[in-house]
DOZA-87600 format. One record per residue: y, x, z of N, C-alpha, C, O in turn; residue in one letter. Coordinates in steps of 0.1 Angstrom, whole numbers, padded with zeros to 4 digits, always signed. Last residue first. Layout:
BEGIN
YXZYXZYXZYXZA
...
//
This chain:
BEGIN
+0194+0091+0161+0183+0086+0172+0182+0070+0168+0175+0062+0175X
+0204+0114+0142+0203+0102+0140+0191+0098+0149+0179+0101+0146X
+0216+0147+0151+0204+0141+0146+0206+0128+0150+0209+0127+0162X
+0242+0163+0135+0238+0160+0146+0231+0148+0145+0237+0138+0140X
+0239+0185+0107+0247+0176+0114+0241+0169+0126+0229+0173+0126X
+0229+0210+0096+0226+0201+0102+0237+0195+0109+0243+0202+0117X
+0237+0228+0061+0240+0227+0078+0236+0213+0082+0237+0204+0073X
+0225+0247+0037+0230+0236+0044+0233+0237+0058+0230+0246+0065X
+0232+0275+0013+0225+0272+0024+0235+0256+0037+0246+0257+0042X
+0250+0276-0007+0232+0274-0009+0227+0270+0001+0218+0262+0001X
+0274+0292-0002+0273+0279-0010+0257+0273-0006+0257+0263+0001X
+0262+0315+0003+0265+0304+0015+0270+0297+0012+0274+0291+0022X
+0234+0324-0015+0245+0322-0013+0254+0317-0005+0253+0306-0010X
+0204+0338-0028+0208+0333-0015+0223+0335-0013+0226+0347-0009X
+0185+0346-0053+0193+0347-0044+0201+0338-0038+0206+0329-0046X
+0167+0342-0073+0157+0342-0060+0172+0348-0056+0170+0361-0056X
+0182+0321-0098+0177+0334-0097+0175+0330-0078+0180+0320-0072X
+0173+0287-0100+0182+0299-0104+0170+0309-0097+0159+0308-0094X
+0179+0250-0103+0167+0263-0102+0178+0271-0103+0190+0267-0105X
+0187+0218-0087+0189+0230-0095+0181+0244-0095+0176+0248-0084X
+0188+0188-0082+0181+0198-0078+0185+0206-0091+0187+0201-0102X
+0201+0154-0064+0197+0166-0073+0192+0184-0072+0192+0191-0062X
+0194+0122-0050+0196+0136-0054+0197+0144-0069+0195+0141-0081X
+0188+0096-0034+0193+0102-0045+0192+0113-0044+0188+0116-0032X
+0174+0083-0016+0180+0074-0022+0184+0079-0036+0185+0072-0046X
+0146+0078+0009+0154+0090+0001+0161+0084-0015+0153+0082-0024X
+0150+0060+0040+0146+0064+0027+0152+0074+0019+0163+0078+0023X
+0152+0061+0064+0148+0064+0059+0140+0066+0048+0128+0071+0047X
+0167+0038+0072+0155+0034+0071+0148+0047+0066+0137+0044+0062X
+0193+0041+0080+0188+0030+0089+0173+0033+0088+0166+0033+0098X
+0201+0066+0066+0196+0065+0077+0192+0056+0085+0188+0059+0097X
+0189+0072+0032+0194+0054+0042+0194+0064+0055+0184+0072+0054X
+0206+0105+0020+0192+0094+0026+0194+0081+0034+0203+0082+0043X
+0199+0126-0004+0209+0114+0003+0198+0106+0008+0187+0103+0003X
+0201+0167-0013+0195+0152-0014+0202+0139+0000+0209+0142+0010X
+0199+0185-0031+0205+0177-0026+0205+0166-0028+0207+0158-0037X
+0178+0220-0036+0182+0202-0033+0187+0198-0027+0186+0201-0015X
+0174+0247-0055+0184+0238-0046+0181+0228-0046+0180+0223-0057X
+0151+0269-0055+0152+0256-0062+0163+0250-0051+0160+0249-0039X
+0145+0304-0069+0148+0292-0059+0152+0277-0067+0155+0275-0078X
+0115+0318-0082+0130+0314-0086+0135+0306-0068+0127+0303-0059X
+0091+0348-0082+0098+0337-0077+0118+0329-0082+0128+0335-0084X
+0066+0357-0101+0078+0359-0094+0082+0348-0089+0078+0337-0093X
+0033+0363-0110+0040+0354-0101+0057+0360-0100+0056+0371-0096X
+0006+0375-0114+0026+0380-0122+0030+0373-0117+0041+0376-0122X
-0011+0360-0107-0010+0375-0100+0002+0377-0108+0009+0384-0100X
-0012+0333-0121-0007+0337-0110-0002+0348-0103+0008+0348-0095X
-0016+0346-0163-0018+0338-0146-0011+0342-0141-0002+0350-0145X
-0006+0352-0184-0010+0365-0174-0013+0356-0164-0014+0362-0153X
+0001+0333-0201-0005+0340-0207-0012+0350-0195-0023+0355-0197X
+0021+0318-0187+0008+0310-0189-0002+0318-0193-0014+0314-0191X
+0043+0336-0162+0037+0335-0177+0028+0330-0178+0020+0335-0170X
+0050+0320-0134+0044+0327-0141+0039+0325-0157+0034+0316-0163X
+0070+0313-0104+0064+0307-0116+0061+0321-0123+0066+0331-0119X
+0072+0297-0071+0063+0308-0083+0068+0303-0093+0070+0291-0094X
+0102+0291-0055+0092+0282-0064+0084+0294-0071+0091+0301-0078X
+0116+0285-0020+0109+0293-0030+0104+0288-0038+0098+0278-0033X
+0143+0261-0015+0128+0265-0014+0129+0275-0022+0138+0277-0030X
+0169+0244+0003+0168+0257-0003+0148+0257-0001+0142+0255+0009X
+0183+0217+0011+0172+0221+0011+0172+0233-0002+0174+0231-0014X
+0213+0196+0024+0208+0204+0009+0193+0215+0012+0198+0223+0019X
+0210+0161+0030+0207+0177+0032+0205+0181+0018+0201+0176+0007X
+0227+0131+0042+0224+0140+0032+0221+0154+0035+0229+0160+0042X
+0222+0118+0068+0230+0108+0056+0227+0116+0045+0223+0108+0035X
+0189+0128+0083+0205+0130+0085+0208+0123+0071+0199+0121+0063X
+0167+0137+0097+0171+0125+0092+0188+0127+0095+0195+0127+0105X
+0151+0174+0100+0162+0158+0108+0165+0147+0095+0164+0151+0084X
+0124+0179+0080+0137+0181+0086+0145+0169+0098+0141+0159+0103X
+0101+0200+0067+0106+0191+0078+0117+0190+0083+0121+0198+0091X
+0086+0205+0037+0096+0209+0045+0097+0197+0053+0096+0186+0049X
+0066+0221+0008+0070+0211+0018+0079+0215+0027+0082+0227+0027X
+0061+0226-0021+0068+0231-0015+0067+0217-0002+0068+0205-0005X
+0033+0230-0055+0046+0222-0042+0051+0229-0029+0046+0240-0026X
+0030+0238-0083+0031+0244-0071+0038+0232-0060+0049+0228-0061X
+0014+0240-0107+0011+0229-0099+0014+0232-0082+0006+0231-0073X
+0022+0263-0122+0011+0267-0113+0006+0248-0102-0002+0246-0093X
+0042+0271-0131+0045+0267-0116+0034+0268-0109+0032+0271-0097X
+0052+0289-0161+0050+0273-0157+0050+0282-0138+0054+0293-0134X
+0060+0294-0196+0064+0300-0177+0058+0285-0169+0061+0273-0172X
+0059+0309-0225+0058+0296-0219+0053+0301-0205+0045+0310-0203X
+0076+0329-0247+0065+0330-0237+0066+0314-0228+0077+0310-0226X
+0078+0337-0285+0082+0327-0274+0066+0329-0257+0054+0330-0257X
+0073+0358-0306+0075+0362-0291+0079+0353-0280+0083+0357-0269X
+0073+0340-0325+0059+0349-0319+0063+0351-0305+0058+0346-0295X
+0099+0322-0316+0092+0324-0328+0078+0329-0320+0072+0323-0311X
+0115+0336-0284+0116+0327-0297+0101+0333-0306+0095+0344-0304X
+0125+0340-0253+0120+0345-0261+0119+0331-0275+0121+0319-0273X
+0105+0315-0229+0118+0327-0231+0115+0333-0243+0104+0333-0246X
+0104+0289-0209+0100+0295-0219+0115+0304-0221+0127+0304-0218X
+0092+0268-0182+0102+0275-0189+0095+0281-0200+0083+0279-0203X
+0087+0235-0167+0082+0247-0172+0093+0256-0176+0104+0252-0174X
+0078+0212-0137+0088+0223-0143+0081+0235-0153+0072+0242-0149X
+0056+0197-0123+0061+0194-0140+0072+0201-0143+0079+0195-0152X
+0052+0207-0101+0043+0209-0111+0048+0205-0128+0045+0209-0139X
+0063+0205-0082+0072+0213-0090+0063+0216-0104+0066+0223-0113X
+0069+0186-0054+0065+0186-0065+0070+0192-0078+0079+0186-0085X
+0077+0187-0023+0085+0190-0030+0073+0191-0041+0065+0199-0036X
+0081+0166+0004+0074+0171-0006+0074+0167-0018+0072+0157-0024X
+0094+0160+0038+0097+0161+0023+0082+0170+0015+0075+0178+0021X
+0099+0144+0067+0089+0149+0057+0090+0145+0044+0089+0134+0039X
+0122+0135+0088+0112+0130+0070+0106+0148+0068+0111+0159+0067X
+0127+0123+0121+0123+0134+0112+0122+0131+0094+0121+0119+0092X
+0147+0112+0149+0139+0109+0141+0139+0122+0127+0149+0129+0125X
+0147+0130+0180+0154+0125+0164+0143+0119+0158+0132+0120+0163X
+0137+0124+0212+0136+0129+0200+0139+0122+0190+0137+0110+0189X
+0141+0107+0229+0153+0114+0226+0149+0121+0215+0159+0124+0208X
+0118+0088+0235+0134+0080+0232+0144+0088+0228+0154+0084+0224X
+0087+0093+0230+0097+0101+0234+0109+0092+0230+0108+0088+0218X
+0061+0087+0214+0062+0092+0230+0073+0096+0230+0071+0108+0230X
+0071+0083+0187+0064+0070+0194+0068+0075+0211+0076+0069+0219X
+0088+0097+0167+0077+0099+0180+0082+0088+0189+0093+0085+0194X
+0088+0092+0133+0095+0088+0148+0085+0095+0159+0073+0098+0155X
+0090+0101+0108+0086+0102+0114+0096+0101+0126+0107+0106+0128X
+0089+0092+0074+0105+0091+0079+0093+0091+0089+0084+0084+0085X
+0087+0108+0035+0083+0096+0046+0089+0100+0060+0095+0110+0060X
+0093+0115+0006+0098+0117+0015+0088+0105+0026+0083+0095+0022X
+0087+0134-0021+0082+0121-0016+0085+0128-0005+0084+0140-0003X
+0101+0144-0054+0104+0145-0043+0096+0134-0036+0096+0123-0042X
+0089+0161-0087+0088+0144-0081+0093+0151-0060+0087+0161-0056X
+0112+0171-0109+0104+0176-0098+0102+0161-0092+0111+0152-0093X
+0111+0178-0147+0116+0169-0133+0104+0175-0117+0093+0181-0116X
+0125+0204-0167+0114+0195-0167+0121+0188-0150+0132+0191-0145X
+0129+0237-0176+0134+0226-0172+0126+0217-0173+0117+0219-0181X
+0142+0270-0179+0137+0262-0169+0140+0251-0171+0152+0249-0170X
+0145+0300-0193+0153+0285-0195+0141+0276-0189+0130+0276-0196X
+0148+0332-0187+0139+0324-0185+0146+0309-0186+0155+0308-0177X
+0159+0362-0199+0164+0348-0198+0152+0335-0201+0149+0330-0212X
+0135+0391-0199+0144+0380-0206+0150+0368-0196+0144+0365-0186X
+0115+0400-0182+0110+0398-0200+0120+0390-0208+0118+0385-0219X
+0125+0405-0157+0127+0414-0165+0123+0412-0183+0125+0419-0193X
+0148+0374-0159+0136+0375-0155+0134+0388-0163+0139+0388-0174X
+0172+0348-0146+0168+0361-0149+0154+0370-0148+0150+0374-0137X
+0165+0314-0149+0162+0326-0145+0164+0340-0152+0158+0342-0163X
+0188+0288-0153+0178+0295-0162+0175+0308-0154+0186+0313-0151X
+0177+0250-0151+0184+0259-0147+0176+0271-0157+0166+0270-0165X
+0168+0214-0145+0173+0224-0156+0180+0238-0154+0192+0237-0156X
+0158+0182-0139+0158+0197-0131+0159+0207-0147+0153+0206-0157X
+0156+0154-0127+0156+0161-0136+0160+0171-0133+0167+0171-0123X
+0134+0137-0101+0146+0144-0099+0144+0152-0116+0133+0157-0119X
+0119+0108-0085+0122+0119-0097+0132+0124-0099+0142+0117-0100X
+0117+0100-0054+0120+0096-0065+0117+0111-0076+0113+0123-0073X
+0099+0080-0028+0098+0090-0041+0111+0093-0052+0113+0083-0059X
+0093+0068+0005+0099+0068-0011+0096+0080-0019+0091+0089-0014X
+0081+0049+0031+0075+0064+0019+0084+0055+0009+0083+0043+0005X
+0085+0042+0059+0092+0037+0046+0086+0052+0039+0087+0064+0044X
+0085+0016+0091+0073+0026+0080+0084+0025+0066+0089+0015+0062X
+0092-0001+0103+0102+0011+0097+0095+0021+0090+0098+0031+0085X
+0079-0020+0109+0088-0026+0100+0095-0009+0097+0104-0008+0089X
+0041-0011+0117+0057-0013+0115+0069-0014+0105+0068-0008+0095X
+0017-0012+0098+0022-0025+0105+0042-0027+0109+0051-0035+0108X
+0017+0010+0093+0020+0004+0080+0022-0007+0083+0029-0014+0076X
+0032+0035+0119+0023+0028+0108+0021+0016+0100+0028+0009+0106X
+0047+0062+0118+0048+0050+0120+0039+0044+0113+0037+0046+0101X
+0036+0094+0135+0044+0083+0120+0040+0070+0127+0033+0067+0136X
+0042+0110+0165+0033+0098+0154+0042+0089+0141+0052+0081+0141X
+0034+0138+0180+0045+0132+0172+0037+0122+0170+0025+0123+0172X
+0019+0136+0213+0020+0142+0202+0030+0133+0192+0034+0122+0196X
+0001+0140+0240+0013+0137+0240+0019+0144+0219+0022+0156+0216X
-0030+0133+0247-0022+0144+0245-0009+0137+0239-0011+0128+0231X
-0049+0106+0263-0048+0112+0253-0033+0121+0254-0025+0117+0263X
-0069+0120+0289-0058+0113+0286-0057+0115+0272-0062+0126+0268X
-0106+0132+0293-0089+0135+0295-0083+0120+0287-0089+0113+0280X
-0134+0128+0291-0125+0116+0300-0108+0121+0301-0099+0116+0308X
-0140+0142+0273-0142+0129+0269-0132+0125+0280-0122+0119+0276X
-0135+0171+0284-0126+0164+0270-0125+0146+0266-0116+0140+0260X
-0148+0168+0305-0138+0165+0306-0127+0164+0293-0116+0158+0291X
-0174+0169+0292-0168+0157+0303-0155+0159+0302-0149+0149+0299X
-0171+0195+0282-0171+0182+0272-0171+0169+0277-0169+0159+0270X
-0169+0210+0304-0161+0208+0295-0164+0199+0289-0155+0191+0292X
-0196+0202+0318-0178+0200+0328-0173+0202+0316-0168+0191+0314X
-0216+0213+0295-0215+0198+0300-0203+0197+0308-0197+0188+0303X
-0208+0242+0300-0203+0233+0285-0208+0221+0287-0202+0214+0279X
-0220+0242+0325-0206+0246+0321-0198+0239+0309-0188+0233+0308X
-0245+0245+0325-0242+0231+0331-0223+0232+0331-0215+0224+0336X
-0254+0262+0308-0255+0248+0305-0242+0237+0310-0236+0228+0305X
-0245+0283+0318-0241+0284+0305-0237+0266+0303-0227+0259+0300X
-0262+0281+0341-0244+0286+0344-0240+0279+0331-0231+0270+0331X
-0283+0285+0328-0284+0271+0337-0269+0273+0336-0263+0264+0330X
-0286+0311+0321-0286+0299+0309-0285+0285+0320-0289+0274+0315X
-0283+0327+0344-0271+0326+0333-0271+0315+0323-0261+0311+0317X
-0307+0320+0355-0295+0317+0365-0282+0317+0351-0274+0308+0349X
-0325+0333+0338-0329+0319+0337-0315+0311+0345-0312+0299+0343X
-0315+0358+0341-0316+0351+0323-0314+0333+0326-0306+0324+0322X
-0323+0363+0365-0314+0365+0366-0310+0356+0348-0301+0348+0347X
-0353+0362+0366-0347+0352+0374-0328+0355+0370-0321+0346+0374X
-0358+0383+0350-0361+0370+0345-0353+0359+0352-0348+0350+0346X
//
């Protein structure tokens, strides 16, 4: 008994030194967006028209509709050498396809899929994603995948996202396709 009553005193008086010390630690060293008071806070958006066609085993899949892109531009507040960043998100929910004609036409959608990604702040990137899409008729579990190219332009004073374009295709990977980082904008 004397030994229960020594383990739940240990227990106690232990998770009281941790939660003292969560209260009185420092705060932790972490990224921070900018906030609505600063002059470099900047969220843009734009709409991107989008048209490509997938190989698909039920046929030539014809893809097309707009992707909404929203970008916002992250500094760390704690640090003078770290780059500055954007956070992209990629909106793919208004892409559909269709294949096939007449009876046999099949309607392909996305599923209200998005895609995110973090990158450097650089003048322009091209961004390679995975996108699902699936027959409306079979749901999600038939899922295959296409890729989606973006190229995209950005202020680097202010990070904003200024322009682009975007292309769908078949799920392979070309070294046309894939981008390179240029040396990050402080």
């Amino acid at each position: 008994m004397n030994t229960q009553l020594n383990t739940k005193v240990t227990l106690a008086v232990g998770v009281v030194v941790v939660l003292a010390m969560l209260a009185l630690s420092g705060a932790s060293v972490q990224a921070q967006t900018t906030t609505a008071t600063d002059t470099a806070t900047v969220d843009s958006s734009i709409t991107l028209s989008t048209k490509g066609t997938v190989s698909d085993p039920n046929g030539s899949v014809t893809i097309s509709g707009s992707v909404i892109i929203t970008c916002k531009r992250v500094i760390d507040t704690t640090s003078t050498t770290t780059p500055a960043l954007v956070l992209l998100d990629f909106d793919f929910s208004q892409l559909k396809g269709t294949s096939g004609s007449g009876r046999a036409l099949k309607t392909f959608v996305t599923g209200d899929n998005h895609a995110e990604e973090i990158r450097p702040l650089q003048a322009s990137d091209t961004i390679v994603v995975t996108v699902p899409y699936f027959d409306s008729a079979k749901g999600p579990l038939s899922a295959r995948t296409m890729l989606a190219t973006a190229t995209l332009k950005f202020d680097t004073t202010t990070g904003k996202l200024t322009s682009g374009s975007i292309n769908v295709g078949n799920n392979v990977i070309t070294s046309a396709e894939v981008g390179t980082v240029t040396a990050p904008i402080q």
